[in-house]
N, C-alpha and C positions, 0 to 999 in steps of 0.2 A: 504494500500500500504506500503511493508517496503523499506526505504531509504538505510538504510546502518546498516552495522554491527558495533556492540559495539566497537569493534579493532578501527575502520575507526574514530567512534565518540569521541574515547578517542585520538587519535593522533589530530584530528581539536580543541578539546577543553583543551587539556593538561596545566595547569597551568591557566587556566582563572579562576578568583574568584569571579566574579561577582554574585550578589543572585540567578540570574535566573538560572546560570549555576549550582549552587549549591543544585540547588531547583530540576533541571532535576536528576542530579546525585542521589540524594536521590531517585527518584521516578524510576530510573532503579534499583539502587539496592534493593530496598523494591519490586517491582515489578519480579525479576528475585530470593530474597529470597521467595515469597509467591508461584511463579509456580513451586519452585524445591520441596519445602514441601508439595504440593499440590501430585505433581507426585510422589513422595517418599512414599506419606500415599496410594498411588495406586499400589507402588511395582514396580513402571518404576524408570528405572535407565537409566540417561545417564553419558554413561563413555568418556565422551570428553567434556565435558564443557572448554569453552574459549571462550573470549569476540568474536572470528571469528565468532565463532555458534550461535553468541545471534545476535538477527535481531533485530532493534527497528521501529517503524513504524512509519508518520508524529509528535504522539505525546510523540514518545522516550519512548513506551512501550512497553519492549523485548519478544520476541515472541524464543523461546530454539529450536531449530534446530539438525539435526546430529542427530536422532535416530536411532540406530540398530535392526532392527528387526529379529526374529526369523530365520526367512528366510532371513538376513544380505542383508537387502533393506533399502536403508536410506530414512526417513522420516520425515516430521514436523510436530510438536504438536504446535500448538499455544491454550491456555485454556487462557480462559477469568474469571476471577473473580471478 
């Protein structure tokens, strides 16, 4: 299930420093560098990254959103790794 988008999750926790908070952080952005290099070694490109299009799910693992396709149908890839 996704909660909310990165945008959403960066305005409720802006400025919090606590570990845990600190510890989620790390784990979106390792998590949203590992799927973009993922899909880039596949030759998918999306040209709209921003925190709107990144979805995190209950355990604030981003799921990249806003795909273009050929036929300009927008689509979700969520890749598990």
């Amino acid at each position: 299930m996704l909660n909310q988008n990165l945008r959403e999750w960066i305005e409720e926790h802006w400025g919090k420093v606590s570990a845990s908070v600190q510890e989620t952080k790390l784990r979106i952005l390792r998590g949203v560098f590992v799927k973009l290099t993922f899909l880039h070694s596949k030759r998918i490109l999306n040209r709209d990254i921003k925190p709107k299009n990144i979805l995190l799910n209950e355990h604030c693992q981003p799921v990249i959103t806003d795909f273009e396709t050929p036929e300009q149908t927008k689509v979700m890839i969520s890749v598990t790794l």
